[in-house]
C-alpha positions in Angstrom: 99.4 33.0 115.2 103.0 34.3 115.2 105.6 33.8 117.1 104.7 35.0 120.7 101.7 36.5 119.7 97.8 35.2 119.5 96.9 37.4 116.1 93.4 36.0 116.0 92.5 37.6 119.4 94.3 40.9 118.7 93.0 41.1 115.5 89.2 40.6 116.8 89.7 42.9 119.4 91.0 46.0 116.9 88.1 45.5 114.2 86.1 48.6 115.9 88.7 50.4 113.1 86.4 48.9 110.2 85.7 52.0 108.6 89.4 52.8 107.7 90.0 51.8 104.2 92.9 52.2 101.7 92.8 55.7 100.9 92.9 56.9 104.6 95.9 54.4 104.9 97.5 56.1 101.9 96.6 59.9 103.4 98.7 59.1 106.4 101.4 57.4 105.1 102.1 59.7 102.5 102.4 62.5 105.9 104.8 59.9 107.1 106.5 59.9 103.7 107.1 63.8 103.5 108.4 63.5 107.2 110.6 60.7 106.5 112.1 62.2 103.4 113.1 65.1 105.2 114.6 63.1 108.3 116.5 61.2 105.0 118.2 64.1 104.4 121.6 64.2 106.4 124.0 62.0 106.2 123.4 58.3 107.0 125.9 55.4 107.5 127.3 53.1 104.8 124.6 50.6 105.6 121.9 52.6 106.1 122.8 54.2 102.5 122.9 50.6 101.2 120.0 50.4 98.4 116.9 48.9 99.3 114.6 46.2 97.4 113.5 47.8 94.3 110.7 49.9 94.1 107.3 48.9 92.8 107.7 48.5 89.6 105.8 46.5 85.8 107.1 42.8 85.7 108.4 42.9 82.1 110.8 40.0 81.9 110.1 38.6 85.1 109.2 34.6 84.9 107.2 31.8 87.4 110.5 30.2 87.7 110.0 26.8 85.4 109.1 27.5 82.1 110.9 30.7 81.7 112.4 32.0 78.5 116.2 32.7 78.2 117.4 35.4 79.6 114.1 36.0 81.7 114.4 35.8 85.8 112.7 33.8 88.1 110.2 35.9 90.5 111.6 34.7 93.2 115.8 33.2 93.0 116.5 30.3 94.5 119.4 32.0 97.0 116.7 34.6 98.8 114.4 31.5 99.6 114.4 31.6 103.6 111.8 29.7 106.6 110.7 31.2 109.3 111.6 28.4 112.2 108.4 29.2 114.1 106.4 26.8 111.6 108.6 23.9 112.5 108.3 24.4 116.2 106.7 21.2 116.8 109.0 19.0 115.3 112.1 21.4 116.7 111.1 20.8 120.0 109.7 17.2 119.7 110.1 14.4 117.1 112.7 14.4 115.1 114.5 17.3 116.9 116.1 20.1 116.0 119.4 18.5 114.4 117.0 16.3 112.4 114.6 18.9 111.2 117.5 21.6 110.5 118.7 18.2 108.3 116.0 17.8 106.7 115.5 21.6 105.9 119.0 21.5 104.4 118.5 18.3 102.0 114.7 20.0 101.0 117.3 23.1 99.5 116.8 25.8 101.8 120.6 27.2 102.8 118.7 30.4 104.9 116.8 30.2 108.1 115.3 33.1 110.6 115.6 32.0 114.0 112.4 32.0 116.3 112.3 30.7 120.2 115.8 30.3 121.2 119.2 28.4 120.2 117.8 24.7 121.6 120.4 24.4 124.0 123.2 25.8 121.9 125.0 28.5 122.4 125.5 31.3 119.2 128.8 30.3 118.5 127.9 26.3 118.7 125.0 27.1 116.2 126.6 28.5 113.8 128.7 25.6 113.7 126.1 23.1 113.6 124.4 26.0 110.8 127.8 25.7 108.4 128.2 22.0 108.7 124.9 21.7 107.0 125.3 24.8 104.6 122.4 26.9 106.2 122.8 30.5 107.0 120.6 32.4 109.8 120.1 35.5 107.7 117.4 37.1 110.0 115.8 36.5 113.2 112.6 37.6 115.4 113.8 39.7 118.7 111.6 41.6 121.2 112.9 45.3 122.1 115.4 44.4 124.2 114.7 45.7 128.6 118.3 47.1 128.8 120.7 47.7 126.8 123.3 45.1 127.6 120.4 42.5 126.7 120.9 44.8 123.5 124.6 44.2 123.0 124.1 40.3 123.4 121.0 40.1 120.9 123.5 42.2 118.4 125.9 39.8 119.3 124.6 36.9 119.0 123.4 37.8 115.4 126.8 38.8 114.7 128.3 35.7 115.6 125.2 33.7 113.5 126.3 35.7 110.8 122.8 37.6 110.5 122.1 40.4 108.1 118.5 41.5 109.5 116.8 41.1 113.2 113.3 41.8 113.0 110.7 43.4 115.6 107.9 40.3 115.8 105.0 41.9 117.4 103.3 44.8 119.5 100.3 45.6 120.2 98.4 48.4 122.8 95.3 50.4 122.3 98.0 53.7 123.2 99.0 55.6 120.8 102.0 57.3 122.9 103.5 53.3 124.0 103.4 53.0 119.8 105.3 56.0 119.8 107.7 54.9 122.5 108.4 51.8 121.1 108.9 53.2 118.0 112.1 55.8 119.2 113.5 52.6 121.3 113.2 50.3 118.0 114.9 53.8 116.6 117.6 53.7 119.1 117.9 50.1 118.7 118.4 50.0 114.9 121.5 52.6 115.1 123.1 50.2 117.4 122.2 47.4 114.9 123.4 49.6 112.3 126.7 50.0 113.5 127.5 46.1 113.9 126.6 45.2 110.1 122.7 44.6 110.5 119.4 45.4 109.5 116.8 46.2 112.3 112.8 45.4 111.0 109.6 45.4 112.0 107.2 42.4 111.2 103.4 43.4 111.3 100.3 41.9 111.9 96.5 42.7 110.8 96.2 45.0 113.8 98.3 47.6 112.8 96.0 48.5 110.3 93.0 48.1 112.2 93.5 49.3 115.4 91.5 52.4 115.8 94.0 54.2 118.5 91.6 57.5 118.7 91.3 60.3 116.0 91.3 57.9 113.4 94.8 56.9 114.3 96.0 53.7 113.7 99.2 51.8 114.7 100.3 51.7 111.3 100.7 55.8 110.8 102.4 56.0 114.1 105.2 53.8 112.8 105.5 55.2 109.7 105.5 58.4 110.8 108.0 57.7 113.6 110.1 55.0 112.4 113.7 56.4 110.8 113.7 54.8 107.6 117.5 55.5 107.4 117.6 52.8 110.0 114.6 51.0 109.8 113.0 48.3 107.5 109.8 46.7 107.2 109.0 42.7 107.3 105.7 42.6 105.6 103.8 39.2 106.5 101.9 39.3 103.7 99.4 36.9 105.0 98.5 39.8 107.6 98.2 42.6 104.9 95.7 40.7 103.2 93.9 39.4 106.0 93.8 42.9 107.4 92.7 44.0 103.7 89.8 41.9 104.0 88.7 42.7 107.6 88.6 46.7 106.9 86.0 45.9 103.5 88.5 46.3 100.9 87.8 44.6 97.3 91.4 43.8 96.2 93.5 42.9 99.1 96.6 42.3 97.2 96.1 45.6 96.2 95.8 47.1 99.7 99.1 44.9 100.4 101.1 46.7 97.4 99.7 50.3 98.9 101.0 49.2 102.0 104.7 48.6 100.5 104.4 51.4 98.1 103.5 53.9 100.9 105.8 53.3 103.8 108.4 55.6 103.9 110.3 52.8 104.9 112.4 50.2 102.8 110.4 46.3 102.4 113.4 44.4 102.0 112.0 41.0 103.5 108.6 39.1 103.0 106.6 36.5 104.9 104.9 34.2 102.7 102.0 32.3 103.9 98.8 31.8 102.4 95.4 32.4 103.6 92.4 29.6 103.7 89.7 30.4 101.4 87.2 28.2 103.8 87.8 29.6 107.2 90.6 32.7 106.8 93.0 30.4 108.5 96.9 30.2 107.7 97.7 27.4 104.7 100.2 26.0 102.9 101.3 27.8 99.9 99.8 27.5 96.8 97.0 26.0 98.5 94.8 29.3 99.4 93.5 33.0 98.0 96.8 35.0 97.7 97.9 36.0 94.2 101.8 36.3 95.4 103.0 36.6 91.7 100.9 39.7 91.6 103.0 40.7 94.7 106.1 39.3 93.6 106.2 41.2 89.8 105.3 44.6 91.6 108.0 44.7 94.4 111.0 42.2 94.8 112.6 41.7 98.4 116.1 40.4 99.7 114.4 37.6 101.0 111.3 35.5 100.6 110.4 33.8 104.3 108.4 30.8 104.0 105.4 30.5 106.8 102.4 28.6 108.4 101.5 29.7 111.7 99.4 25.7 111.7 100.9 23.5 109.2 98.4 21.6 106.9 100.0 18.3 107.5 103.4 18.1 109.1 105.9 21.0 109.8 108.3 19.6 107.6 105.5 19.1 104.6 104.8 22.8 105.1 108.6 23.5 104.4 108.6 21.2 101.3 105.6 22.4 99.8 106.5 26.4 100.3 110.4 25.5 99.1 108.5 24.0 95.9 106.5 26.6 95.4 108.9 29.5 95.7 111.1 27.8 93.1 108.3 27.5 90.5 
């Protein structure tokens, strides 16, 4: 599961969508696409006028990292390597500890983090301390839609002070189409305000989005697509749920359906979580050791950053970080 969020329940309970498939995914999104492209239009601020990741496009003189010929890149550089600190919750919050584990992180190579489940007893500004003594950035973060809006300016705060570039949306999930749609104008709402202080407001999904049958053949997914300001607004596609969602609804080539995913959204897929799926049980892995073909991914649509994840670590938390570090490099 992710962070505050049991995906295996949720995604049980939305499987009554079955029958939606890729091209129904694609019809809808590309009626989000025409509205988004018009809301595009006016003027936007610097940021949001910032280019994106890249579009999809052939991988001619992309590399796997060792091995590569001159002059040929690496699919994924070392500097946009990131961890998502929910996999090492365990050891965060019990042996070794946080100092030790964010240690450990650091000597492993990692220099970016996304925050998950609090500062540990520091405050933002002590954190960042503690973050440039070891040479770690946190780049990103997980935030629920803030209640009011001075819990608002405090969560924009906070990432200011840590130095973020991106907060992202974790999870949602309601069988309402109209509570998608107003949680879509706060996360719009939201965003600006991010928008204005330097940072990058995303959304992270899950397999439900896509499955979810809301009523008229609706599904989470259009709703945010459709409603979500894509001048503002990024996507953080957990790849792991794109695939697993893939699979649920019948589809023959999930990493296919993942690449129509990012290819459709009117919005820009600047970040990726990269887990890997069991091929005994469907279960989060380690990478490298499960189904996904992420070079496929990787050569069709680079990111600004590439967020290492396991929901259940194979073997230890900090294991699961050495082995995805490795991987990502190669």
């Amino acid at each position: 599961m992710c962070y505050g969020y049991d995906g295996d329940r949720t995604l049980t309970e939305s499987l009554a969508a079955r029958g939606l498939g890729r091209r129904r995914l694609l019809r809808g999104a590309a009626v989000a696409l025409g509205a988004g492209a018009l809301a595009a239009g006016g003027a936007a601020s610097a940021l949001a006028a910032q280019p994106g990741a890249a579009p999809a496009q052939a991988a001619t003189g992309l590399g796997l990292g060792h091995g590569h010929g001159k002059g040929r890149k690496p699919l994924v550089p070392p500097g946009k390597i990131s961890i998502q600190l929910y996999t090492l919750r365990d050891a965060l919050g019990g042996e070794p500890g946080y100092d030790a584990t964010l240690r450990e992180l650091s000597r492993i190579g990692y220099n970016k983090v996304e925050q998950a489940l609090g500062y540990y007893g520091r405050s933002a500004r002590e954190l960042r301390r503690f973050y440039d003594r070891l040479g770690i950035r946190a780049t990103s973060s997980h935030e629920g839609i803030s209640e009011t809006d001075e819990a608002l300016r405090t969560k924009i705060d906070n990432a200011r002070t840590l130095g973020q570039k991106y907060m992202n949306v974790p999870y949602l999930a309601s069988s309402s189409a109209d509570e998608w749609k107003r949680w879509a104008e706060r996360m719009n709402v939201e965003a600006r305000a991010a928008c204005r202080a330097g940072i990058r407001y995303g959304y992270h999904n899950h397999a439900h989005e896509f499955t979810a049958d809301l009523g008229r053949g609706r599904t989470p997914w259009d709703i945010l697509s459709a409603e979500l300001d894509p001048r503002y607004v990024h996507l953080e596609i957990d790849l792991y749920w794109t695939v697993t969602a893939a699979i649920e609804l019948g589809e023959s080539d999930p990493e296919g359906f993942s690449l129509d995913v990012i290819r459709a959204a009117p919005q820009s897929v600047l970040q990726f979580h990269v887990k890997d799926r069991s091929a005994t049980d469907g279960d989060t892995s380690d990478l490298g050791t499960g189904i996904i073909d992420f070079p496929r991914i990787f050569k069709a649509h680079q990111v600004k950053e590439y967020i290492v994840e396991n929901d259940r670590p194979d073997v230890t938390p900090i294991e699961t970080a050495r082995v995805g570090y490795r991987y990502l490099r190669r």
